[in-house]
N, C-alpha and C positions, 0 to 999 in steps of 0.2 A: 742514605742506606740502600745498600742494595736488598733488593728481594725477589730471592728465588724462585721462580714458577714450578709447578709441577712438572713441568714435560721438560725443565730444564734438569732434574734432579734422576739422577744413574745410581741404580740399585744392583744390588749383587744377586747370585742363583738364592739363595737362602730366602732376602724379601720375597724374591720373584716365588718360588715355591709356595712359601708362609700367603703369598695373595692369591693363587691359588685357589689352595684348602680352604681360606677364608671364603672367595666366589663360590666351589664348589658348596660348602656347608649352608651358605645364605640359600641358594640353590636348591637344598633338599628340603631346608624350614619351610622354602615356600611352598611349595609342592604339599605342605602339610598347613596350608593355608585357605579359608579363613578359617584359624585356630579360634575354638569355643569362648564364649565371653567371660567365662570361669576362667577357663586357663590365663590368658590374657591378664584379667584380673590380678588370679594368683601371682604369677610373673612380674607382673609389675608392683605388685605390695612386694615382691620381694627387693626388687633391684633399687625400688626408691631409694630407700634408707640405708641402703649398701654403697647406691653411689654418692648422694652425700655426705657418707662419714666418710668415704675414702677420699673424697674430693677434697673436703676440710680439712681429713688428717693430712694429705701432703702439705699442705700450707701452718701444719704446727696446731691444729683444732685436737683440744685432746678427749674431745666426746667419743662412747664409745657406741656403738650400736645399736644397744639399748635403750640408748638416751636419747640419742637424736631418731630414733624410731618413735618414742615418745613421744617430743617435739612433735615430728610431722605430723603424727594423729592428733594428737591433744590440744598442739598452739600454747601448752602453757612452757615458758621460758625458765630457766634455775638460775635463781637469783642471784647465787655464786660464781655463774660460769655467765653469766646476762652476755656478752660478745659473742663468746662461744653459739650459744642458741640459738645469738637473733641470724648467726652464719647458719646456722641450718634450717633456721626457717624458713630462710631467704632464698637460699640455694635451693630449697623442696620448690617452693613458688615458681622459681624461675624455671625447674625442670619442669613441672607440669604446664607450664607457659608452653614449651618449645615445643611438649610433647603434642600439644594440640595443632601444631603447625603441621598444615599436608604437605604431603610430597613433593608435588608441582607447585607451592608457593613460593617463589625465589625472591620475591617481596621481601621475605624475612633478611635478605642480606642486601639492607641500606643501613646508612648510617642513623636512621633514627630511629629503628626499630632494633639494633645495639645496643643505643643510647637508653631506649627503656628497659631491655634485660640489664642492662646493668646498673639501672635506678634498682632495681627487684634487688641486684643482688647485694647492695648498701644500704637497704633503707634498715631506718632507723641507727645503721651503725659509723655511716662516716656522709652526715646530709650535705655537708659546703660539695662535696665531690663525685657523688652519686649521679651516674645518667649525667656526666663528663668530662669531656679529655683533660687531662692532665696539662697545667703549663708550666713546668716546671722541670729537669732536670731529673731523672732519677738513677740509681745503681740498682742491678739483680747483686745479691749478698752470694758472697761465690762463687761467680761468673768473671768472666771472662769479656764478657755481650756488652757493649755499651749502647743502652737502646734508643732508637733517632731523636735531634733536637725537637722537640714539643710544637715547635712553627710546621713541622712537616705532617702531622700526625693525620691531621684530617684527610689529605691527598693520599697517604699510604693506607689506613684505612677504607678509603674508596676503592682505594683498588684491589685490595684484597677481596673487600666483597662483591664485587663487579667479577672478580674471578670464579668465586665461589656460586654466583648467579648463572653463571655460563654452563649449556651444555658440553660433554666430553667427553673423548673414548680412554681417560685416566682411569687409572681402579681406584674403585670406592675407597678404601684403605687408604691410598696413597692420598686421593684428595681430602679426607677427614685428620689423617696426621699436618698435612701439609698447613690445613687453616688452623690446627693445635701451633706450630711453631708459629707460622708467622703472627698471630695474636700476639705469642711470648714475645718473638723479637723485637715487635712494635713497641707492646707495653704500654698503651693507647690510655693509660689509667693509673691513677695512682695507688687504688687500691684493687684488688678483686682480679687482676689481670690472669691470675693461673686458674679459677673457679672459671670466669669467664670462657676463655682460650679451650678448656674442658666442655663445657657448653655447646660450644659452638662447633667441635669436633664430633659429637655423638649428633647434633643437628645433622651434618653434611652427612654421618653415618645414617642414620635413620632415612633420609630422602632420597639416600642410593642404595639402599636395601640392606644395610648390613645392621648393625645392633651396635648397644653402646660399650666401651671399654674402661673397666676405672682399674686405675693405678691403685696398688694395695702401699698400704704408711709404710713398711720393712722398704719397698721399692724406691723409697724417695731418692736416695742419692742416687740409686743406677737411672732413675726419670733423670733429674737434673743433670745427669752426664751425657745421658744418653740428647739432649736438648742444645746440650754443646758440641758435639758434634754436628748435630743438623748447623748448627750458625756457622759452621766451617765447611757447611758442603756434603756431610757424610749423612745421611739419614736413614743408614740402613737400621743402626741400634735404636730410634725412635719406633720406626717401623716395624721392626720383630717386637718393640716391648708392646707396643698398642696392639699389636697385629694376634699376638699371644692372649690380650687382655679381651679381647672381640671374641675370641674363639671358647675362651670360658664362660663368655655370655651367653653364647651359642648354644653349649652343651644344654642351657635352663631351657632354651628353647625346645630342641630337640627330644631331652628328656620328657619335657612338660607333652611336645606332640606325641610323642610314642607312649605315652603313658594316657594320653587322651584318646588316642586309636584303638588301644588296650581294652580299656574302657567302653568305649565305643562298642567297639566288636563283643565285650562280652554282651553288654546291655542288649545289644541286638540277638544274640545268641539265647539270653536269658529270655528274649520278648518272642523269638521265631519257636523255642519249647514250649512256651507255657500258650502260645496263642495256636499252636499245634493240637496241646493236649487240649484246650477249651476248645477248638474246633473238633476235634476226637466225642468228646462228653457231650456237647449239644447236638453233633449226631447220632447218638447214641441216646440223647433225653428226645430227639425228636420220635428216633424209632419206637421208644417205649407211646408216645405220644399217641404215635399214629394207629398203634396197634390196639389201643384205649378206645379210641375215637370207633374205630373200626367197629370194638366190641360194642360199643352205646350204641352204634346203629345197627346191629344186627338188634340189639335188645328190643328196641324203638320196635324193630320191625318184625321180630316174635311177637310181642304184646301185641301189635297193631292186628297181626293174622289171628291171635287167639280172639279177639276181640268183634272182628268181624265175624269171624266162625261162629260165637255165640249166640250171634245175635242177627235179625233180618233187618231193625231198625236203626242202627247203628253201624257206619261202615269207618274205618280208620286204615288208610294206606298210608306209606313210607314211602315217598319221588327222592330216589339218591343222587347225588353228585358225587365228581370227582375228590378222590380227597386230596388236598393239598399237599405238593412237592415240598423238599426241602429249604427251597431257594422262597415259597411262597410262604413258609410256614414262619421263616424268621423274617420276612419282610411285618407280618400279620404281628408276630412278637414286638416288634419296634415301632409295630402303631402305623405301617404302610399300606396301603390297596386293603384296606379292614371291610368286615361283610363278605368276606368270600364264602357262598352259598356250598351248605354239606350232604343237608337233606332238609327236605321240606314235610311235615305231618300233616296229610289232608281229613280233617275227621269230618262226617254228615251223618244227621240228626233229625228225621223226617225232612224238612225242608231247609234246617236250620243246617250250614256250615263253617266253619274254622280253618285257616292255614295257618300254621306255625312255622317259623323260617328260623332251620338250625345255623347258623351263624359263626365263622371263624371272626374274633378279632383278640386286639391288645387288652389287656386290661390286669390288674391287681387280685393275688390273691390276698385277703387283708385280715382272711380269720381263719388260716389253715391249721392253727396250732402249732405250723414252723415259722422261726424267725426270720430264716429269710427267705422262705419263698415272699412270706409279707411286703419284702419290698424289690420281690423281680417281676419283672415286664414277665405274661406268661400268656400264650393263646390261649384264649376259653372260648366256649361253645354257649353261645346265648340261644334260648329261644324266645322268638317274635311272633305274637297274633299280628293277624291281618286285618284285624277291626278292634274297635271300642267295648264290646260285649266284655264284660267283667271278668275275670279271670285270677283265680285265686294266689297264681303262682308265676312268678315269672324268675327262671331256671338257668342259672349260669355256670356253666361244669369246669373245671378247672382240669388238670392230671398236676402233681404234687406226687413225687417221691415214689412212680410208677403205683398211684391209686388217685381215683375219684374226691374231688371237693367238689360240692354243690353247693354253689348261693342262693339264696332263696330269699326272694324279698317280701316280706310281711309287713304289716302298716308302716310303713316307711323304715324298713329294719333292715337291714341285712343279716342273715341266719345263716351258719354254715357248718356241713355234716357230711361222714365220709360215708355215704352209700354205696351199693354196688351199682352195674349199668344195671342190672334189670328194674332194682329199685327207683332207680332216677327215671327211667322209660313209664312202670304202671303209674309213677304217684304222677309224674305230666299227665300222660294219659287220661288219668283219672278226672283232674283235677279241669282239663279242658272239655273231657263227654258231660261231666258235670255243669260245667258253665253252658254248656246248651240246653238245660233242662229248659221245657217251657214253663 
């Protein structure tokens, strides 16, 4: 038997064209690569079960799409159609076999790693013959083709795949129809030769970048015509039928990326508004914040001047600090550089003194009467004595909903009530001139 090589086989303007748009198109999918694992996914639960029933329907498999979708997921067989099934079970197996085969493994084309896809694609259904060669004589049923004596098989298979191992400047296309015929015109099998030969032609597609191409069932005899020609030389009609059938795979790609970009792009759209307007809002809750804060210390520090005024034995000052920037205010909300000093209350009592240290940090408002400030990170304003001296109240301020929450911790309680600043200012006050009583 002779056997054609690629770089010996002359094409017309049309394949030439047709390989092309096929390059160019593989071209644009990648550029939209690495495609999301969703997509991928989706893509591929669609093509499985497409290319199997197309691949069994040329060979006379009269499952419909349905069915042999079924199959693939489920693994259970119909007990009516049992040959039918066990070919699309087989054929599923065998496809996710190649599918995990990388690019650069040229491994896959020896003749033993043949010999096991096509144990895959018999088992159970013809065991004496499965995973190999044929020794015997056979006819293609309406051909033309008489495929070589069975003593030669092994040697023309070798070299087929020895070709197909080999780097080259062939188009993808050209080399993926190429190893579809010569499979057929070997016929290296007695059974599964057209499954097979399918196989192996979306393999050399996939490793050269292009996609897989299934012959739909109406197509059969223009497939089978178009295969007679290649055995005489002409392989331009093999070439536009696959080359056509590649390019409809194409589109799933294409569609899938540009609908993933779509996507994409809004999602990011939807995230770049909404994290605008929340960045909009928490400047706007800090401003109310700051302006809260502001007022507590001014209050702190009326009460603190009425208090001195009244009195020769008792002196109560307010030492202010900076109030916290924006950038420091949401660090302090998410529990970062916590304790940034606001104001400090120096109170003295003949001899007896107190510093209470007003305090930014993270903490929970957890009895605001709103639901969910209860569960947002929210700066409050703690106050700290400086000593052990008893102290009745120890004062954590909150701002909630442009007003005051004060916690207040009592025999191990937490208490909370919406006062004003002056009121959170006299009842500390109070409650620390008092813990200096002698």
């Amino acid at each position: 038997m002779e056997l054609f090589l690629p770089d010996q086989i002359a094409l017309d303007r049309v394949s030439k064209a047709l390989m092309s748009a096929i390059d160019e198109t593989a071209r644009r999918v990648k550029e939209h690569r690495p495609l999301s694992p969703d997509v991928i996914r989706r893509i591929q639960d669609d093509l499985l079960p497409e290319r199997v029933q197309k691949s069994n329907a040329v060979e006379g498999n009269t499952l419909d799409l349905r069915e042999t979708k079924m199959i693939l997921e489920t693994g259970h067989l119909i007990a009516s159609k049992r040959r039918e099934a066990l070919e699309a079970r087989n054929l599923g197996e065998a496809v996710r076999a190649l599918s995990d085969v990388g690019a650069d493994d040229m491994s896959i084309h020896t003749r033993e790693r043949l010999l096991d896809v096509h144990r895959m694609v018999l088992r159970d259904i013809n065991a004496e013959w499965a995973g190999r060669f044929r020794e015997h004589a056979v006819k293609i049923g309406g051909a033309k083709w008489k495929p070589p004596n069975h003593g030669v098989l092994p040697a023309l298979v070798d070299r087929m795949l020895e070709r197909l191992a080999q780097e080259g400047d062939e188009s993808p296309l050209l080399m993926g129809v190429w190893a579809h015929w010569a499979f057929a015109a070997i016929h290296p099998f007695s059974d599964g030769n057209g499954r097979t030969a399918r196989l192996w032609q979306d393999l050399v597609f996939y490793q050269r970048g292009l996609t897989c191409a299934s012959i739909h069932a109406e197509e059969r005899c223009l497939y089978f015509e178009a295969l007679q020609h290649a055995d005489d030389g002409d392989f331009n009609p093999l070439v536009q039928l696959i080359g056509q059938r590649t390019l409809n795979t194409f589109d799933l790609y294409e569609k899938a990326a540009q609908e993933d970009v779509a996507i994409t792009q809004w999602a990011r759209k939807l995230v770049g508004d909404v994290d605008e307007s929340a960045l909009l809002e928490r400047n706007l809750e800090y401003q109310r914040w700051v302006r809260r804060m502001e007022q507590l210390r001014e209050a702190f520090h009326m009460c603190a001047t009425r208090v001195s005024k009244a009195s020769d034995a008792i002196d109560v000052r307010v030492v202010t600090a900076t109030t916290p920037n924006y950038d420091a205010y949401e660090r302090d909300r998410l529990g970062f550089d916590a304790g940034a000093k606001f104001f400090e209350l120096h109170i003295r009592r003949a001899s007896m003194r107190i510093v209470v240290f007003a305090q930014f940090e993270s903490g929970r408002c957890a009895g605001s009467g709103d639901e969910d400030a209860r569960s947002e990170e929210r700066v409050l304003l703690r106050m700290r004595p400086n000593h052990k001296r008893q102290v009745t109240q120890l004062v954590s301020v909150f701002v909630v909903d442009d007003a005051f929450v004060r916690e207040s911790l009592r025999a191990g309680r937490s208490e909370y009530d919406r006062p004003s600043a002056t009121q959170i200012a006299m009842d500390c006050i109070e409650d620390l001139v008092r813990a200096l009583e002698p």
